[in-house]
N, C-alpha and C positions, 0 to 999 in steps of 0.2 A: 582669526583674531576676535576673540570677544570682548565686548566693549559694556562696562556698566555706565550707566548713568549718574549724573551729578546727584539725581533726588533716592538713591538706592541707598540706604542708608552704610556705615561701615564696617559694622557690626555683620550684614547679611555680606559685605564682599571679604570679610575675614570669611564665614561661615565657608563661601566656594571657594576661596585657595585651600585653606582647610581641608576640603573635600579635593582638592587637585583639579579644579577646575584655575585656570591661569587665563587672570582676568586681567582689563586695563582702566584704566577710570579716565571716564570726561571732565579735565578741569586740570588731572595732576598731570597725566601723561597724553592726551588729546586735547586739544581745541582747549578755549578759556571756559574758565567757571561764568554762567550763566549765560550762553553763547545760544542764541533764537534755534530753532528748531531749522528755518529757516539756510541760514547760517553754518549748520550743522552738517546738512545733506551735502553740501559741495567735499569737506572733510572727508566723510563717508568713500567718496567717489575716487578719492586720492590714493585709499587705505586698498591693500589687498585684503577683500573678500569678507569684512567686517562685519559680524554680530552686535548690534545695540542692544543690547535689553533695558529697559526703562519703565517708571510709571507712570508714565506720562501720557495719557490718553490721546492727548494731538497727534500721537506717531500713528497711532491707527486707522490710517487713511488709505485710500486708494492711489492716490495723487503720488504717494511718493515711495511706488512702487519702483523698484530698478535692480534691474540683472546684476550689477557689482555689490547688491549688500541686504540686508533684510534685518528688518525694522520687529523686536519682540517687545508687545506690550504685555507687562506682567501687572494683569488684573487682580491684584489679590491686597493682602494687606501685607504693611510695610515687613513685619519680621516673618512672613512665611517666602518670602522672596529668592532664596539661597535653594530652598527643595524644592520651589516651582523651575527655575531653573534646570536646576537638574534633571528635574523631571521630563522636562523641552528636549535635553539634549540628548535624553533615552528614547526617547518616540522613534517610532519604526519611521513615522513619515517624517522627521526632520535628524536623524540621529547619524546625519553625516554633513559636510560642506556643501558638497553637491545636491542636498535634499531640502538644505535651506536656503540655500542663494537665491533670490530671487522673488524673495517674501516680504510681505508684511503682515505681521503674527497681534492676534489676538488671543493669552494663555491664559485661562482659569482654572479652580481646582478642580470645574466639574467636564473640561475641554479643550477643545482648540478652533479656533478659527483663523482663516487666513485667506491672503488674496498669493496667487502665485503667478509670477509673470508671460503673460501667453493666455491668461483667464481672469476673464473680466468678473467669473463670479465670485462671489463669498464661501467660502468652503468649508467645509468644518470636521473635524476627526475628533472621538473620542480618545480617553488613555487607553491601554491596553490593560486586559485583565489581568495580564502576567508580563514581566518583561527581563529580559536574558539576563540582565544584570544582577534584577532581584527574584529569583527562583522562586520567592512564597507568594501563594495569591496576593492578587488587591484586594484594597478593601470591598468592593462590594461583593468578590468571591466570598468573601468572608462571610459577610452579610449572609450570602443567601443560603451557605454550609450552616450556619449558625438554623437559621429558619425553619431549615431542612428538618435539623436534629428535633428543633424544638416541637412542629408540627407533627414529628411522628410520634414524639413523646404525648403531647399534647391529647391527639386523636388516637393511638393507638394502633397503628398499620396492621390490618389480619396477614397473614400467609398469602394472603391471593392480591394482595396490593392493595384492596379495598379499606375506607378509612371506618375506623369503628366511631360510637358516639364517642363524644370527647371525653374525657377526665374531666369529674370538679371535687375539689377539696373541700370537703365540712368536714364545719369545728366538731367535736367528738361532744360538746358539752354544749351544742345545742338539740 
Protein backbone atom coordinates (compact mmCIF):
# COMPACT_ATOMS: atom_id res chain seq x y z
CA UNK A 1 0.00 0.00 0.00
CA UNK A 2 1.46 3.30 -0.73
CA UNK A 3 0.66 6.01 1.13
CA UNK A 4 1.11 10.01 -0.07
CA UNK A 5 1.47 12.50 2.26
CA UNK A 6 -0.80 15.49 3.24
CA UNK A 7 2.10 18.08 1.99
CA UNK A 8 2.42 16.22 -1.66
CA UNK A 9 0.86 18.36 -3.61
CA UNK A 10 -2.46 16.95 -5.97
CA UNK A 11 -1.44 17.63 -8.95
CA UNK A 12 1.93 15.18 -8.41
CA UNK A 13 -0.75 12.40 -6.94
CA UNK A 14 -2.89 12.85 -10.30
CA UNK A 15 0.56 12.65 -12.01
CA UNK A 16 1.21 8.74 -10.28
CA UNK A 17 -2.32 7.20 -10.78
CA UNK A 18 -1.75 8.60 -14.14
CA UNK A 19 1.19 6.81 -14.36
CA UNK A 20 -0.64 3.62 -12.51
CA UNK A 21 0.82 3.91 -9.60
CA UNK A 22 -2.30 3.47 -7.00
CA UNK A 23 -1.88 5.75 -4.36
CA UNK A 24 -3.69 6.60 -0.98
CA UNK A 25 -3.62 10.06 0.63
CA UNK A 26 -3.13 10.86 4.44
CA UNK A 27 -6.11 13.01 5.58
CA UNK A 28 -8.67 11.61 2.78
CA UNK A 29 -8.48 7.98 3.08
CA UNK A 30 -5.75 7.60 6.27
CA UNK A 31 -5.59 9.24 9.60
CA UNK A 32 -6.76 13.08 9.94
CA UNK A 33 -5.32 16.03 7.91
CA UNK A 34 -2.65 17.42 10.04
CA UNK A 35 -2.11 14.37 12.33
CA UNK A 36 1.78 14.83 14.26
CA UNK A 37 4.20 12.61 12.83
CA UNK A 38 4.26 11.28 16.10
CA UNK A 39 0.68 10.18 15.96
CA UNK A 40 1.13 8.78 12.52
CA UNK A 41 3.60 5.82 13.18
CA UNK A 42 1.01 3.88 15.51
CA UNK A 43 -1.34 4.13 11.99
CA UNK A 44 1.57 2.96 10.03
CA UNK A 45 1.74 -0.15 12.30
CA UNK A 46 -1.99 -1.08 11.81
CA UNK A 47 -1.65 -0.89 8.00
CA UNK A 48 -0.41 -3.86 6.08
CA UNK A 49 3.01 -3.30 4.93
CA UNK A 50 2.61 0.64 3.99
CA UNK A 51 4.68 3.02 1.92
CA UNK A 52 4.75 6.72 3.10
CA UNK A 53 6.35 9.04 0.80
CA UNK A 54 6.42 12.55 2.15
CA UNK A 55 8.37 15.96 2.30
CA UNK A 56 8.72 16.08 5.24
CA UNK A 57 12.20 15.82 6.42
CA UNK A 58 11.21 14.76 10.13
CA UNK A 59 10.45 11.24 8.57
CA UNK A 60 14.14 10.91 8.01
CA UNK A 61 15.24 9.50 11.22
CA UNK A 62 16.61 6.57 12.50
CA UNK A 63 14.24 6.43 15.41
CA UNK A 64 11.55 5.39 13.50
CA UNK A 65 12.80 2.61 11.86
CA UNK A 66 10.25 -0.59 11.88
CA UNK A 67 9.97 -3.89 10.15
CA UNK A 68 6.06 -3.32 9.17
CA UNK A 69 6.68 -0.13 7.05
CA UNK A 70 9.17 2.24 5.54
CA UNK A 71 9.26 5.86 5.87
CA UNK A 72 10.23 7.68 1.91
CA UNK A 73 11.44 11.14 2.11
CA UNK A 74 11.25 12.62 -1.29
CA UNK A 75 13.95 15.43 -1.20
CA UNK A 76 13.28 17.24 -4.11
CA UNK A 77 11.17 19.89 -5.11
CA UNK A 78 7.40 19.98 -4.78
CA UNK A 79 6.44 19.14 -8.77
CA UNK A 80 9.31 16.79 -9.53
CA UNK A 81 7.79 14.49 -6.87
CA UNK A 82 5.55 12.03 -9.16
CA UNK A 83 9.03 10.78 -11.20
CA UNK A 84 11.17 10.77 -8.20
CA UNK A 85 8.65 8.31 -7.08
CA UNK A 86 8.69 6.32 -9.66
CA UNK A 87 11.85 6.36 -10.00
CA UNK A 88 12.13 4.82 -5.98
CA UNK A 89 9.95 2.06 -7.18
CA UNK A 90 12.19 1.02 -10.18
CA UNK A 91 15.42 0.77 -8.07
CA UNK A 92 16.87 -2.73 -8.22
CA UNK A 93 17.54 -2.22 -4.37
CA UNK A 94 13.99 -1.19 -3.42
CA UNK A 95 11.75 -2.21 -6.58
CA UNK A 96 9.69 -4.83 -4.73
CA UNK A 97 7.69 -5.07 -1.11
CA UNK A 98 10.17 -7.22 0.25
CA UNK A 99 13.27 -4.73 -0.69
CA UNK A 100 11.54 -1.99 1.17
CA UNK A 101 9.96 -3.02 4.12
CA UNK A 102 11.81 -2.23 6.76
CA UNK A 103 13.33 1.27 5.72
CA UNK A 104 13.72 4.60 6.26
CA UNK A 105 14.56 6.27 2.80
CA UNK A 106 16.16 9.37 1.98
CA UNK A 107 15.41 9.96 -2.16
CA UNK A 108 17.20 12.58 -4.24
CA UNK A 109 17.74 13.30 -7.81
CA UNK A 110 21.34 12.67 -7.45
CA UNK A 111 20.64 9.17 -5.03
CA UNK A 112 19.52 7.23 -2.20
CA UNK A 113 20.12 6.81 1.19
CA UNK A 114 18.65 4.85 3.77
CA UNK A 115 18.66 3.08 7.07
CA UNK A 116 17.47 -0.70 6.66
CA UNK A 117 16.34 -2.73 9.62
CA UNK A 118 19.15 -5.04 11.18
CA UNK A 119 21.82 -1.95 10.27
CA UNK A 120 22.46 0.63 12.24
CA UNK A 121 24.32 2.49 9.36
CA UNK A 122 23.39 4.88 6.80
CA UNK A 123 23.53 3.45 3.50
CA UNK A 124 23.55 4.76 0.29
CA UNK A 125 22.84 3.61 -3.52
CA UNK A 126 23.06 5.33 -6.54
CA UNK A 127 20.33 5.20 -9.54
CA UNK A 128 21.15 2.77 -12.10
CA UNK A 129 22.61 3.62 -15.41
CA UNK A 130 19.98 1.92 -17.18
CA UNK A 131 16.86 0.33 -15.87
CA UNK A 132 14.57 -2.67 -17.34
CA UNK A 133 11.72 -0.60 -17.53
CA UNK A 134 13.48 2.13 -19.45
CA UNK A 135 15.81 0.54 -22.14
CA UNK A 136 17.57 4.02 -23.00
CA UNK A 137 20.58 5.10 -21.10
CA UNK A 138 20.36 7.55 -18.23
CA UNK A 139 21.29 10.69 -18.32
CA UNK A 140 24.63 10.64 -17.41
CA UNK A 141 25.10 7.76 -20.06
CA UNK A 142 24.27 10.31 -22.19
CA UNK A 143 26.40 12.65 -20.98
CA UNK A 144 29.35 10.80 -21.27
CA UNK A 145 28.41 9.23 -25.21
CA UNK A 146 27.82 12.92 -25.83
CA UNK A 147 31.61 13.74 -24.51
CA UNK A 148 32.97 10.89 -26.15
CA UNK A 149 31.74 12.02 -29.70
CA UNK A 150 32.68 15.43 -28.89
CA UNK A 151 36.50 14.78 -27.76
CA UNK A 152 37.17 12.78 -30.61
CA UNK A 153 35.75 15.36 -32.84
CA UNK A 154 37.52 17.86 -30.92
CA UNK A 155 41.19 16.25 -30.93
CA UNK A 156 40.93 14.19 -33.78
CA UNK A 157 41.56 10.40 -32.75
CA UNK A 158 44.71 8.85 -35.22
CA UNK A 159 44.21 5.07 -36.23
CA UNK A 160 46.26 3.92 -33.46
CA UNK A 161 44.06 5.57 -30.56
CA UNK A 162 46.43 8.34 -30.13
CA UNK A 163 44.92 11.85 -29.69
CA UNK A 164 46.01 14.31 -32.41
CA UNK A 165 46.52 18.39 -31.58
CA UNK A 166 43.03 19.67 -31.19
CA UNK A 167 41.06 21.62 -33.80
CA UNK A 168 40.66 25.40 -33.56
CA UNK A 169 38.44 27.43 -35.72
CA UNK A 170 39.75 30.86 -37.26
CA UNK A 171 37.89 33.42 -38.67
CA UNK A 172 39.02 33.29 -42.55
CA UNK A 173 39.10 37.26 -42.48
CA UNK A 174 41.36 37.52 -39.95
Amino acid sequence: MFLIDENVSELEVLRLRKAGVRVRLIGDDIADIGTTDENLIPVLRRLKQPVLFTQDEDFFQFRWLHADYTLVWLDTRPGEVAELVRRFLRHPDFDTQGRRMGTVVRVTASGIQYWRKGNRRLLRTAWPMTSPSHPRKGVLAHAEIWLARWLRILFREKADGRAALPVHCHDSAS
